[in-house]
PASEBA-1860 file (N, C-alpha, C; in nm, 3 decimals):
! residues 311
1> XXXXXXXX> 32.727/21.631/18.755/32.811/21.706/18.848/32.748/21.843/18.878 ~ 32.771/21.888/18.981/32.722/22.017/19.038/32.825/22.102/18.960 ~ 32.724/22.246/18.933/32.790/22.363/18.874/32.849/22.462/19.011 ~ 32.954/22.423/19.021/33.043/22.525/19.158/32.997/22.645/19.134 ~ 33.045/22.685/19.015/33.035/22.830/18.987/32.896/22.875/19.015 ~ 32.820/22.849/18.980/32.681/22.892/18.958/32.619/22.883/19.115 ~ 32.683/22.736/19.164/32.618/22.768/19.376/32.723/22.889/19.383 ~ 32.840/22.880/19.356/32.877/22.995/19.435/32.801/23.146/19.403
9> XXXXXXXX> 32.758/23.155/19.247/32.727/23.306/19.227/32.592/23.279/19.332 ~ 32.463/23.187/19.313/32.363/23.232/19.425/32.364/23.196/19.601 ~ 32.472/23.148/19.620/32.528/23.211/19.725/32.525/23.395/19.793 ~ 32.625/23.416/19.664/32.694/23.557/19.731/32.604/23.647/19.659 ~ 32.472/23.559/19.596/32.365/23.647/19.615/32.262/23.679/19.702 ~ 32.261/23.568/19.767/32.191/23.570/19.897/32.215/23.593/19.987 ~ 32.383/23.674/19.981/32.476/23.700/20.108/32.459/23.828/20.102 ~ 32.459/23.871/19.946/32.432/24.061/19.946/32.295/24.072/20.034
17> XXXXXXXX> 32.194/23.968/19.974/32.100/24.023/20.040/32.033/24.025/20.134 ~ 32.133/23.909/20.245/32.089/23.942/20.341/32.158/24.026/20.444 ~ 32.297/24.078/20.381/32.411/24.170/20.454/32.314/24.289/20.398 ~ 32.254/24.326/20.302/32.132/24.460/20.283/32.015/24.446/20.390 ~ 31.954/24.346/20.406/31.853/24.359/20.509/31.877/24.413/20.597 ~ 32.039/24.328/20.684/32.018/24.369/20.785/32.133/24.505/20.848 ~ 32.189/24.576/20.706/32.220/24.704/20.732/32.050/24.789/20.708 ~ 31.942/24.750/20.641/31.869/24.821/20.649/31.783/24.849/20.771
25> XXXXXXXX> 31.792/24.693/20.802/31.721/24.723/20.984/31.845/24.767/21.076 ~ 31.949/24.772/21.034/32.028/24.839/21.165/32.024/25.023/21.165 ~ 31.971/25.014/21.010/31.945/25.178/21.018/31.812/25.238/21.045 ~ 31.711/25.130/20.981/31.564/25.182/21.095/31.577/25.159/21.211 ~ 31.644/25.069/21.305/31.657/25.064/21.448/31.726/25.179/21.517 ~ 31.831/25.222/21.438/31.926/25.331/21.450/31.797/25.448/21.456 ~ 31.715/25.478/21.380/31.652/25.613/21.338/31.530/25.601/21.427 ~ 31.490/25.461/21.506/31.354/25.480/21.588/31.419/25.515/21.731
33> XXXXXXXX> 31.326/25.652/21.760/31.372/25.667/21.931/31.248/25.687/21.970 ~ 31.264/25.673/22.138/31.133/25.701/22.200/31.151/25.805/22.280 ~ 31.012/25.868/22.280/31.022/26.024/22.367/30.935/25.976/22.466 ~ 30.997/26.033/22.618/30.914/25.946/22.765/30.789/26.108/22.751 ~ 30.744/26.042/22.880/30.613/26.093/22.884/30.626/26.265/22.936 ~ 30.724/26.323/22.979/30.749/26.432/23.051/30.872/26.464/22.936 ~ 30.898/26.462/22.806/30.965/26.532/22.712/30.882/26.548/22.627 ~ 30.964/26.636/22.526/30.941/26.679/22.402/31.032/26.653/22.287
41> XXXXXXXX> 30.996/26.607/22.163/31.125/26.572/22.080/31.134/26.698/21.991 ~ 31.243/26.784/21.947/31.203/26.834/21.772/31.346/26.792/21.663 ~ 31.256/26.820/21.549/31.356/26.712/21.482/31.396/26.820/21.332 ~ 31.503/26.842/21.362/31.530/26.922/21.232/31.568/26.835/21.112 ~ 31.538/26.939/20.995/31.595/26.823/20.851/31.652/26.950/20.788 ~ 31.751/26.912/20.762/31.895/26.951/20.684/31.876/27.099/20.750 ~ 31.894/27.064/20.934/31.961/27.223/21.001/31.831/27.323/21.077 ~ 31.700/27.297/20.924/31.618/27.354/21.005/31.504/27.258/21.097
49> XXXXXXXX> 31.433/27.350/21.134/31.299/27.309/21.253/31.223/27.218/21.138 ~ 31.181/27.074/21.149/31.068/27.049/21.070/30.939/26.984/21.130 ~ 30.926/26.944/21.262/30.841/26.916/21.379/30.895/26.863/21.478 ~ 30.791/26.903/21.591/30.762/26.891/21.734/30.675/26.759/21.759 ~ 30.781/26.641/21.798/30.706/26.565/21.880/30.672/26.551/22.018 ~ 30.544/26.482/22.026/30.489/26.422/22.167/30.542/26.299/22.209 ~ 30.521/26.247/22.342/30.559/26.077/22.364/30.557/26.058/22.347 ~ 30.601/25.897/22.253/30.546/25.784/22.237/30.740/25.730/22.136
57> XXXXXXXX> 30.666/25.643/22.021/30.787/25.546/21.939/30.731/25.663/21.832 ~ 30.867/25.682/21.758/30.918/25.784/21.637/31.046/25.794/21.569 ~ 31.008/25.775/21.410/31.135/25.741/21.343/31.164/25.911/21.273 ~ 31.253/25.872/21.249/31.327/26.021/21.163/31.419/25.921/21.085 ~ 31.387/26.021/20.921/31.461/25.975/20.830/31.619/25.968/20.835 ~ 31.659/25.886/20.820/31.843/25.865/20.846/31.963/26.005/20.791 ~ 32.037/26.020/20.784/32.136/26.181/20.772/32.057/26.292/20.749 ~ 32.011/26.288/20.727/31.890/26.445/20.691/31.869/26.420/20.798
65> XXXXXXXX> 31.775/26.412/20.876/31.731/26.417/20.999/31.804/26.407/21.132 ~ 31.800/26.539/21.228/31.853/26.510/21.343/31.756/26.519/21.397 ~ 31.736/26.462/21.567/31.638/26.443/21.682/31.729/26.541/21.805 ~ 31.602/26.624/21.920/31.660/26.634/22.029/31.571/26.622/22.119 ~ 31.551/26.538/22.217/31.472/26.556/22.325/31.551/26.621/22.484 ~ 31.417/26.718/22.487/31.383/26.791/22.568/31.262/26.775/22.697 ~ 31.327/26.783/22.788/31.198/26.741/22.882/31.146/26.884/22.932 ~ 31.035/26.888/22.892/30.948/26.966/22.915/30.870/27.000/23.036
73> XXXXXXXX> 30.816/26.886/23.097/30.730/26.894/23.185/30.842/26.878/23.300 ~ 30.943/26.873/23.314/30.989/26.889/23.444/31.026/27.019/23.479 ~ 31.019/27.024/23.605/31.051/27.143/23.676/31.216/27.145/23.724 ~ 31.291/27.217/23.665/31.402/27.208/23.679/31.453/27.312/23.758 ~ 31.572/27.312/23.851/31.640/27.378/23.915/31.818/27.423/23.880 ~ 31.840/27.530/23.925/31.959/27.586/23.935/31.969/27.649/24.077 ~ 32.053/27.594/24.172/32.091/27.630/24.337/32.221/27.774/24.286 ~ 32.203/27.856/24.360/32.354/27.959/24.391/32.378/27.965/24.573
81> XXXXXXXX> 32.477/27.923/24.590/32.563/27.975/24.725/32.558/27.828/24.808 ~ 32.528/27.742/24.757/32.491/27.628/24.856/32.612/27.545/24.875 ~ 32.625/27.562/25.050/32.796/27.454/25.061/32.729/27.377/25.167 ~ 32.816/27.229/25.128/32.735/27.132/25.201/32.866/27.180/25.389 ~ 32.939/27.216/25.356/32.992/27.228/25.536/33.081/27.362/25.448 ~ 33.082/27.399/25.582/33.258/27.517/25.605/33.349/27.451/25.532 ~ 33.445/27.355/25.510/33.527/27.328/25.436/33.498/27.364/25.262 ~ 33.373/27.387/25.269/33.345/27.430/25.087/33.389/27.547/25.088
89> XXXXXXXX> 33.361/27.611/25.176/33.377/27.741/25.120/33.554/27.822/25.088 ~ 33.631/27.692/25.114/33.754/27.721/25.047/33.783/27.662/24.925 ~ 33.664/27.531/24.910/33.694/27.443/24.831/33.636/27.522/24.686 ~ 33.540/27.580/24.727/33.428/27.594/24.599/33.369/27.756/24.604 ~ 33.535/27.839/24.533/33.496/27.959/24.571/33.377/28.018/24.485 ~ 33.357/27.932/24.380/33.237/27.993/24.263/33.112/27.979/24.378 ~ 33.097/27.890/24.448/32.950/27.882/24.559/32.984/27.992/24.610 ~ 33.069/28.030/24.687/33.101/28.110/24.763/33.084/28.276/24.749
97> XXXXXXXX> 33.156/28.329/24.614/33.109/28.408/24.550/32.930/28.422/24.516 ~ 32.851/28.349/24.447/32.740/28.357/24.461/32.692/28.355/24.590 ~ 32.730/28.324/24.689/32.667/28.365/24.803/32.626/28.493/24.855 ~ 32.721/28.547/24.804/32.786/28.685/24.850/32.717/28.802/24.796 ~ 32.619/28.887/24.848/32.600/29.009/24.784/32.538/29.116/24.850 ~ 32.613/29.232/24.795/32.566/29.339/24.891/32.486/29.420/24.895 ~ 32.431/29.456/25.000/32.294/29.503/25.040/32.240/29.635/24.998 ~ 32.123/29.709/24.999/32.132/29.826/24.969/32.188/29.919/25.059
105> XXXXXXXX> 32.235/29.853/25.184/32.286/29.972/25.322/32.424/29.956/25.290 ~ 32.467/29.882/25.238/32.610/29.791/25.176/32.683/29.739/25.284 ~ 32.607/29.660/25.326/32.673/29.524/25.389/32.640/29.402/25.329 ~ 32.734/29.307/25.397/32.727/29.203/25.237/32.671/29.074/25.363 ~ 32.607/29.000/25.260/32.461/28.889/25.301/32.504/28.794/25.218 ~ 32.568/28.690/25.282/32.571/28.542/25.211/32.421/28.466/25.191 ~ 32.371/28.463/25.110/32.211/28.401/25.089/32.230/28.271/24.976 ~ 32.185/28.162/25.039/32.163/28.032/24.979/32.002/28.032/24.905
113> XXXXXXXX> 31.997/28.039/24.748/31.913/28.029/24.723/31.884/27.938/24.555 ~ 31.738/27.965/24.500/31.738/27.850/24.436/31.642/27.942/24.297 ~ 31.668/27.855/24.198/31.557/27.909/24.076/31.504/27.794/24.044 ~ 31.391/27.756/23.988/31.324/27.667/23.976/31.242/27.724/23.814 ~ 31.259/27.619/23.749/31.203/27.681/23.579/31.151/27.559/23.472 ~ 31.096/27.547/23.407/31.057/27.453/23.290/31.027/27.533/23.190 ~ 31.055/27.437/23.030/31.076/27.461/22.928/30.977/27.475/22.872 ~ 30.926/27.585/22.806/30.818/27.608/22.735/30.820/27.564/22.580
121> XXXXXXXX> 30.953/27.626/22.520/30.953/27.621/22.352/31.079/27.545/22.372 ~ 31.106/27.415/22.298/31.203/27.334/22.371/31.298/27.377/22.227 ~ 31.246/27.411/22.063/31.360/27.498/22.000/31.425/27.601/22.039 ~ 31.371/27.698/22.099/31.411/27.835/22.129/31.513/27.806/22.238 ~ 31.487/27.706/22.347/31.576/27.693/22.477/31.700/27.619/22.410 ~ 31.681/27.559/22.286/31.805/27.467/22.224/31.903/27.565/22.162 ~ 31.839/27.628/22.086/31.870/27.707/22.005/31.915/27.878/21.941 ~ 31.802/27.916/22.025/31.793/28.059/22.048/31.941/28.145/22.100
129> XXXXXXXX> 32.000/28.077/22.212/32.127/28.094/22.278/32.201/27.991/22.248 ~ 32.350/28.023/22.236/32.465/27.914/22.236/32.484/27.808/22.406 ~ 32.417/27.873/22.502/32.443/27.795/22.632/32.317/27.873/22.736 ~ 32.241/27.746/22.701/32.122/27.824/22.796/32.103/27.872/22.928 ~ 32.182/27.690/23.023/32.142/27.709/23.156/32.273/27.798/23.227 ~ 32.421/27.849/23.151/32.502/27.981/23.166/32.362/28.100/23.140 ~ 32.317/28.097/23.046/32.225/28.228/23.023/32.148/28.250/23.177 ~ 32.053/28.182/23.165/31.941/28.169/23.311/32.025/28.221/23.380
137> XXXXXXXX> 32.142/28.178/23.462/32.227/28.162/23.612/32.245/28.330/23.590 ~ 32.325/28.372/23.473/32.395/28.555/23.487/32.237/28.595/23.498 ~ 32.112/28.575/23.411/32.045/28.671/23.396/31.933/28.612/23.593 ~ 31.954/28.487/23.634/31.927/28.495/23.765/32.036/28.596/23.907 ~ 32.134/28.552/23.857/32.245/28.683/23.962/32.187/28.804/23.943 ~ 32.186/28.850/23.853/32.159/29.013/23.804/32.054/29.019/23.849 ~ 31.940/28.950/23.805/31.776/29.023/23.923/31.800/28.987/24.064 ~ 31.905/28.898/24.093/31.893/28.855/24.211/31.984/29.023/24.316
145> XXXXXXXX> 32.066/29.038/24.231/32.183/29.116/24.315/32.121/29.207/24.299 ~ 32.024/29.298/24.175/31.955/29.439/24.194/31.860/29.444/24.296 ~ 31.763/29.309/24.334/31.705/29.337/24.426/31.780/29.350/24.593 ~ 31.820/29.261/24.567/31.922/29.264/24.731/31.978/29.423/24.725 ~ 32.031/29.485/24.647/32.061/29.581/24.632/31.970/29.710/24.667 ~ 31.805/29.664/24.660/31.737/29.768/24.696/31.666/29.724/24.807 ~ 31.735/29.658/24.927/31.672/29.633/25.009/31.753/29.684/25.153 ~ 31.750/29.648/25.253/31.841/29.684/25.362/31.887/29.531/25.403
153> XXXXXXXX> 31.994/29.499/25.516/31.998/29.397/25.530/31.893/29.342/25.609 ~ 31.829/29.387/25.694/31.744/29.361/25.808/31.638/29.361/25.704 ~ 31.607/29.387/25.628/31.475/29.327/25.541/31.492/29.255/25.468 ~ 31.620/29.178/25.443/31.611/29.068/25.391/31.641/28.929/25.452 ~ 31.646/28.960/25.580/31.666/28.880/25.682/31.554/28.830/25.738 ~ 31.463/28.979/25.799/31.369/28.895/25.809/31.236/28.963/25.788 ~ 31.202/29.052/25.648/31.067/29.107/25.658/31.026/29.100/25.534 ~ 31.123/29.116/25.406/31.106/29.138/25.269/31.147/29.004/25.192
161> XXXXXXXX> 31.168/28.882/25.244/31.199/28.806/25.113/31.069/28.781/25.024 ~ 30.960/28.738/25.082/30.909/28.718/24.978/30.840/28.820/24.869 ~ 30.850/28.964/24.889/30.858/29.023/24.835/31.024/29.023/24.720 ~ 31.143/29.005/24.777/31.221/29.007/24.708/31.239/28.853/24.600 ~ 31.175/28.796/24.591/31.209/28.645/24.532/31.101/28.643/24.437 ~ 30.999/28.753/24.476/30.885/28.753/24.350/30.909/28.879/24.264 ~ 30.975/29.017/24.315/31.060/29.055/24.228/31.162/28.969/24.151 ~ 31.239/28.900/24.231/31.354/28.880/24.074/31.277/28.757/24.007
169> XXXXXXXX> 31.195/28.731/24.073/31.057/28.589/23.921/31.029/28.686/23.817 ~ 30.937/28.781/23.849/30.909/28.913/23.793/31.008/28.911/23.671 ~ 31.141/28.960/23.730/31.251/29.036/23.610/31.282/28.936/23.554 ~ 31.340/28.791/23.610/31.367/28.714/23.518/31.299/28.646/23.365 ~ 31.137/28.658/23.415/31.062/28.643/23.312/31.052/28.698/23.209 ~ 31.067/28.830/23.247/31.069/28.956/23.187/31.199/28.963/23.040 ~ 31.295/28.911/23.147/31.449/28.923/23.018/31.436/28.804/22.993 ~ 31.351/28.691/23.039/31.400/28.586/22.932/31.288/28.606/22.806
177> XXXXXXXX> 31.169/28.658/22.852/31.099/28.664/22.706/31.173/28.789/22.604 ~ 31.205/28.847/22.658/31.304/28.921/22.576/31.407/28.850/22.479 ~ 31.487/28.794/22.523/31.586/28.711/22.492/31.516/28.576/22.446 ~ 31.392/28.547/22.472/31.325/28.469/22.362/31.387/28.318/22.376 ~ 31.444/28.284/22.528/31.484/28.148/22.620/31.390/28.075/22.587 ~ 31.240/28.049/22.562/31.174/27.936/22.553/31.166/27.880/22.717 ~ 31.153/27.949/22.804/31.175/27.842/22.991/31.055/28.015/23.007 ~ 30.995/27.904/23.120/30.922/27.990/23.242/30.974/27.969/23.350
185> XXXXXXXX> 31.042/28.091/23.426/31.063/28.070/23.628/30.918/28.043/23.696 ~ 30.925/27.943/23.711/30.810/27.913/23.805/30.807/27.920/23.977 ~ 30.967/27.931/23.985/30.961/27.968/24.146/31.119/28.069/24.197 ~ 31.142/28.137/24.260/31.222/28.185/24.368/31.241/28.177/24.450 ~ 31.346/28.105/24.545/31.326/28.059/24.675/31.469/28.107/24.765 ~ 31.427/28.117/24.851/31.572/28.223/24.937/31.604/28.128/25.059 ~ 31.677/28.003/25.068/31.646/27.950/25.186/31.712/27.973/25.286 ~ 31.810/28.064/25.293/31.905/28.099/25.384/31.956/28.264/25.351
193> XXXXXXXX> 31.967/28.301/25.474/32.032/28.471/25.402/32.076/28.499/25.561 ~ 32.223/28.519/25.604/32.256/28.547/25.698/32.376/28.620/25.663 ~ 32.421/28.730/25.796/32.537/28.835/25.696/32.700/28.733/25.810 ~ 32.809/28.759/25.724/32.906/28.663/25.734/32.948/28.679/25.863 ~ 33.020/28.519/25.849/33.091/28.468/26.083/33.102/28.608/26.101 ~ 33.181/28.617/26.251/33.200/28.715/26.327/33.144/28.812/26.375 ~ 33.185/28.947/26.440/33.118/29.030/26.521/33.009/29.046/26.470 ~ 32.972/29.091/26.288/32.895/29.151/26.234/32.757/28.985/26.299
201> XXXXXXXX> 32.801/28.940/26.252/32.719/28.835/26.245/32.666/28.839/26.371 ~ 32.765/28.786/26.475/32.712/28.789/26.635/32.614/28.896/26.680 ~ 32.591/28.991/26.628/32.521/29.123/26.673/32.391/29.092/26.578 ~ 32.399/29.037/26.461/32.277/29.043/26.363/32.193/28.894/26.446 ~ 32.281/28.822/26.515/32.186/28.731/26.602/32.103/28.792/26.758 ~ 32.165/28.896/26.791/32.138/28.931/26.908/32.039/29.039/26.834 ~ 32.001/29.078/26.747/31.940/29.125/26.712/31.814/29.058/26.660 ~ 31.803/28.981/26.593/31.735/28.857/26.555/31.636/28.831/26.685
209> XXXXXXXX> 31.714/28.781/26.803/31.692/28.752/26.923/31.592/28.839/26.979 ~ 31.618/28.955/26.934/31.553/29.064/27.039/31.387/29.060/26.938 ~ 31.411/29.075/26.838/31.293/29.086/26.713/31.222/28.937/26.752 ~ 31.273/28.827/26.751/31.186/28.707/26.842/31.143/28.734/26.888 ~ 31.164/28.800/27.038/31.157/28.791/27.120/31.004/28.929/27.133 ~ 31.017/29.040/27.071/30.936/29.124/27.027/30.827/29.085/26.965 ~ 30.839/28.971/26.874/30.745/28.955/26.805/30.651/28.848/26.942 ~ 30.717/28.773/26.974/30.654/28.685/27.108/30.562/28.732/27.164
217> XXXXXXXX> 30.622/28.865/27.249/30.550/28.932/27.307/30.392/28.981/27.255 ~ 30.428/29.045/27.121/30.321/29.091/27.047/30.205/28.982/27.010 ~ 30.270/28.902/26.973/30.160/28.749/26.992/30.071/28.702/27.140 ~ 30.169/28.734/27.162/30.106/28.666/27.336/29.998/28.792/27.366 ~ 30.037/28.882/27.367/29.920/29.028/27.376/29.807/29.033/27.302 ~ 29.846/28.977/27.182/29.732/28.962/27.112/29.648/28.861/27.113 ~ 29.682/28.735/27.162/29.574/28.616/27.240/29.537/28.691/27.351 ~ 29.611/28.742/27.444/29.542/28.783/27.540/29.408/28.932/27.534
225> XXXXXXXX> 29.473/28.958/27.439/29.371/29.068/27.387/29.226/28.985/27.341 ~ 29.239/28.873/27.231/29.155/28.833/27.159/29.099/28.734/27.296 ~ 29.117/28.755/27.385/29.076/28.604/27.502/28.964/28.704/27.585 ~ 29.078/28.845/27.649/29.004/28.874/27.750/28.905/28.996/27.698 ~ 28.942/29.058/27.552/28.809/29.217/27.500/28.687/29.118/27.466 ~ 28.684/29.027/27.432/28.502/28.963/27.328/28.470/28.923/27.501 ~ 28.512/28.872/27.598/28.434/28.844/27.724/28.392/28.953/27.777 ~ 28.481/29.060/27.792/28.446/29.204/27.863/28.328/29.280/27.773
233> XXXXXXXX> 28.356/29.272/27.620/28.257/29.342/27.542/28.089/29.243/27.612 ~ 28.130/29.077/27.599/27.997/29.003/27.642/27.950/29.056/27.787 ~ 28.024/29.042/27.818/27.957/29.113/27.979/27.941/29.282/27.954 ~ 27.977/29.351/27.915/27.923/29.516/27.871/27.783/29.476/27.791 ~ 27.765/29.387/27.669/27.657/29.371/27.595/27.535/29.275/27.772 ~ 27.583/29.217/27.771/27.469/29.192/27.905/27.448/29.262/27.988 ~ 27.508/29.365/28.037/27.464/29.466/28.145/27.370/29.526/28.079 ~ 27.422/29.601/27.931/27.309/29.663/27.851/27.234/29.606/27.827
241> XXXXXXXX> 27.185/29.485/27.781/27.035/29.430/27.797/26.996/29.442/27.954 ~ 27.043/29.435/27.999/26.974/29.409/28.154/26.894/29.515/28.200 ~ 26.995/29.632/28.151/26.960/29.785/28.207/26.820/29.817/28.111 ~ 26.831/29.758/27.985/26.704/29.814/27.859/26.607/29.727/27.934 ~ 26.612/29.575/27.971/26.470/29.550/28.017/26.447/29.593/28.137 ~ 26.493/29.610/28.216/26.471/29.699/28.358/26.417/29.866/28.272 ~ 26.459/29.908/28.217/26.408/30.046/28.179/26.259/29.999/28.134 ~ 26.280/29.895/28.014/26.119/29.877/27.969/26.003/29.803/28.080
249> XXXXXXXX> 26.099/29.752/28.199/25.978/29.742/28.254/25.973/29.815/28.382 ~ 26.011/29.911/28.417/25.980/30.011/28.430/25.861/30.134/28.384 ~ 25.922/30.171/28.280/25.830/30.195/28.198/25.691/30.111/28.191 ~ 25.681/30.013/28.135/25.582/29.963/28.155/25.518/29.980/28.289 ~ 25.542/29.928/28.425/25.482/29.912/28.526/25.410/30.057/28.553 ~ 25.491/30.172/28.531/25.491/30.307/28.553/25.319/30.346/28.442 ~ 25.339/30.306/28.295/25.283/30.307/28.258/25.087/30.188/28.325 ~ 25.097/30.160/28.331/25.042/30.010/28.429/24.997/30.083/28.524
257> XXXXXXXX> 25.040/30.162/28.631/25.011/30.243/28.744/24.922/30.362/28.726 ~ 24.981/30.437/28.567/24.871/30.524/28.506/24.751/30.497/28.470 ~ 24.752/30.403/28.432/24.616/30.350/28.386/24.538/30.344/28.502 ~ 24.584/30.253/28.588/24.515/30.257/28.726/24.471/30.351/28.783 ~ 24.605/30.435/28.803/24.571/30.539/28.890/24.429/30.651/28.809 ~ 24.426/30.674/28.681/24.321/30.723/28.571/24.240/30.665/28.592 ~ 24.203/30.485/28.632/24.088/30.449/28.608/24.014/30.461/28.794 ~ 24.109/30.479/28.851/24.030/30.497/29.014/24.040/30.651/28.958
265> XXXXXXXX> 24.071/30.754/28.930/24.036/30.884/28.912/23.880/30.893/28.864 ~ 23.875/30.861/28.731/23.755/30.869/28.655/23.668/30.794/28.755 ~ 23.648/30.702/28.820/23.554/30.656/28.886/23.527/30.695/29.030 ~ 23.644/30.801/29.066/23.630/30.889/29.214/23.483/31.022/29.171 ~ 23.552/31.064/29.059/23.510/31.156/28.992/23.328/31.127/28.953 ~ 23.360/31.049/28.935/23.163/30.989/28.914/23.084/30.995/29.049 ~ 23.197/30.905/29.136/23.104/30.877/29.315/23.227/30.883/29.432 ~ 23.260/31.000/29.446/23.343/31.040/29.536/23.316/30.922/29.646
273> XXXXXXXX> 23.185/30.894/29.694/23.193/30.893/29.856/23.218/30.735/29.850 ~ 23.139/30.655/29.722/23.146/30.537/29.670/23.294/30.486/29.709 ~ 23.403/30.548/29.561/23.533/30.493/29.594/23.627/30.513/29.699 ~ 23.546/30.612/29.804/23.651/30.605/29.902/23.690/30.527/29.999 ~ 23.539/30.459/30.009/23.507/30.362/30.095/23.548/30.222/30.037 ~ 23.504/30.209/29.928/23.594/30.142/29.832/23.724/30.147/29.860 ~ 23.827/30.257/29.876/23.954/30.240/29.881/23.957/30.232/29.995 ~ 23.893/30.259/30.133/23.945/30.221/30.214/23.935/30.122/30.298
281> XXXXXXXX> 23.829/30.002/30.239/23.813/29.862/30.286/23.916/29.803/30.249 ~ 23.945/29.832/30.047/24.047/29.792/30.002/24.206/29.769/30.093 ~ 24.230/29.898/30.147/24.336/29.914/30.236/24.349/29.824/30.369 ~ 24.237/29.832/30.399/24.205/29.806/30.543/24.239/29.648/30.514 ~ 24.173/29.554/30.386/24.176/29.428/30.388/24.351/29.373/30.348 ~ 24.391/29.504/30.279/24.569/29.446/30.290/24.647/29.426/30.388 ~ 24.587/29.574/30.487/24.637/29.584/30.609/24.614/29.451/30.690 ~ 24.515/29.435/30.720/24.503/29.338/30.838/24.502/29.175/30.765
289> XXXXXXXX> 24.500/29.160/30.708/24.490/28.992/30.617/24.615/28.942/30.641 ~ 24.606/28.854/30.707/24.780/28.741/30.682/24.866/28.854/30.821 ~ 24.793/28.939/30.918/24.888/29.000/30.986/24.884/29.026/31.116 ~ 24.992/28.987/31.172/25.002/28.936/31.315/25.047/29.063/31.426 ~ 24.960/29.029/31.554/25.023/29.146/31.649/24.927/29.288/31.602 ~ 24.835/29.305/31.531/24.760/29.402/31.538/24.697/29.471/31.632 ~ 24.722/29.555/31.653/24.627/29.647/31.818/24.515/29.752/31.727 ~ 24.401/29.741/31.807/24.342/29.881/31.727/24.322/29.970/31.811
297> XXXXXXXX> 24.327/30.115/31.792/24.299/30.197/31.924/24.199/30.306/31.866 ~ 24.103/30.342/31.935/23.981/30.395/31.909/23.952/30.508/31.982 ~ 23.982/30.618/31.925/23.937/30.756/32.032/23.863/30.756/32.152 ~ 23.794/30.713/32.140/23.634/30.714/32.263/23.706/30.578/32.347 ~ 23.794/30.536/32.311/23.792/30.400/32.415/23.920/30.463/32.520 ~ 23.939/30.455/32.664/24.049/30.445/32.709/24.133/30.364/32.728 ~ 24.128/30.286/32.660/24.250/30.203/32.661/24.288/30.083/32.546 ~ 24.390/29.981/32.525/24.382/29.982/32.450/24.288/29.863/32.365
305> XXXXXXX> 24.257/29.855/32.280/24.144/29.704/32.219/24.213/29.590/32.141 ~ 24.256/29.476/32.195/24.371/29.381/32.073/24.241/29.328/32.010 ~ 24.282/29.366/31.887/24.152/29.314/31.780/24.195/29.143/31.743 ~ 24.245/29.123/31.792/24.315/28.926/31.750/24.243/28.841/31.836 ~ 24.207/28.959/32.020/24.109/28.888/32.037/24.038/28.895/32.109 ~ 23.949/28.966/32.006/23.797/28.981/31.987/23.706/28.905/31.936 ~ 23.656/28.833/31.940/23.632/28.718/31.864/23.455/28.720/31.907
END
């Protein structure tokens, strides 16, 4: 006969052990996580920091060990003042309020704008502060509103933003390494800044309008400048060459004539009676060669002699 007792004890021994296996793999499955390729994991043991992981599959020891991933490599954003229509702006007075801030002339400028930041020390951004991305937003208002504050409205409309958006990058960096956030602002962006409906507004467009319209002008003057001065300078630079080789050959010819005229000197000077006769066949053969209608008239003759034909 079979011993009951004895199947039953290795039974509910093989039941412990396989109800142990597979609480033991439900707690290594429990403790393996994976970190994607654009986070960071860190993993404290009993509270404190004990390493910084990279991507990939990673276990942490079970209750002692906590995990947090952090994505690192993304570029993250926080928007202030942005309403998707007019009906927000009753709906969603916190947008609304951030819209809102006043100028250094103190008129007030609803401006839709944006912060853009990633995580450098992904403990410090966990940890360092009780609520990080509240931290960023006050310490983004505050550089945001001191600069608007030192500006006019008309320069932030349309001459100074990007000067003003790299100031408050500037300050924000500034107080978060202070405050020891673990994030870099990597951008400031202002995509809208107009001062609120009505008259004020209507006049800051007709104003707008006119500054278009100014700047147009100034463009168009300045193609026409850059079209019609380099042709006028080209034609001033060609007259002046024209005039220098006309001077140099001038000069030259002038020079050319001296010589000549020196070298029939010096050779008058040797045989007076020689080159005169010389010069005056010379003459005589320019004169009459190739030339029509010639008369010659001769003292002693009375009347007149056509030398064309004489023959």
């Amino acid at each position: 006969m079979f011993d009951i007792k004895q199947i039953f004890n290795k039974t509910y021994e093989y039941l412990i052990i396989i109800i142990t296996l597979i609480l033991i793999s439900i707690i290594v499955i429990a403790n393996i996580f994976i970190v994607g390729p654009s986070e960071e994991a860190i993993v404290l043991r009993l509270g404190k920091l004990n390493r910084t992981l990279d991507s990939g599959i990673h276990v942490k020891i079970p209750l002692i060990e906590e995990k947090f991933i952090v994505p690192v490599k993304i570029v993250q954003e926080i928007k202030f003042g942005f309403l998707i229509s007019p009906s927000d702006i009753r709906e969603n007075d916190n947008a609304n309020d951030e819209s809102r801030i006043i100028t250094g002339d103190l008129n007030i400028i609803n401006i839709e704008w944006l912060v853009q930041y990633k995580i450098r020390d992904p403990y410090s951004f966990k940890f360092k502060v009780e609520d990080p991305e509240t931290t960023i937003k006050d310490i983004a208002k505050s550089s945001m509103n001191r600069l608007i504050g030192d500006n006019t409205i008309f320069e932030i409309i349309n001459d100074n933003r990007v000067g003003i958006t790299e100031g408050v990058k500037s300050s924000m960096n500034e107080i978060i390494d202070n405050y020891n956030l673990g994030i870099d602002v990597v951008q400031v962006q202002i995509r809208n800044a107009l001062p609120p409906k009505g008259k004020v507004y209507e006049a800051f467009e007709d104003v707008n309008i006119a500054i278009q319209d100014k700047n147009k002008y100034i463009n168009e003057g300045k193609k026409e400048f850059n079209q019609i001065v380099p042709k006028i300078k080209g034609e001033a630079l060609k007259v002046i060459e024209e005039a220098r080789g006309y001077k140099e050959s001038r000069i030259n010819n002038a020079l050319a004539d001296t010589e000549i005229f020196n070298a029939i000197l010096d050779a008058y000077l040797k045989n007076p009676d020689i080159t005169k006769e010389r010069l005056y066949n010379e003459t005589m053969k320019e004169i009459l060669e190739n030339k029509d209608n010639i008369e010659l008239i001769d003292k002693n003759f009375k009347n007149f002699l056509p030398f064309k034909e004489v023959k």
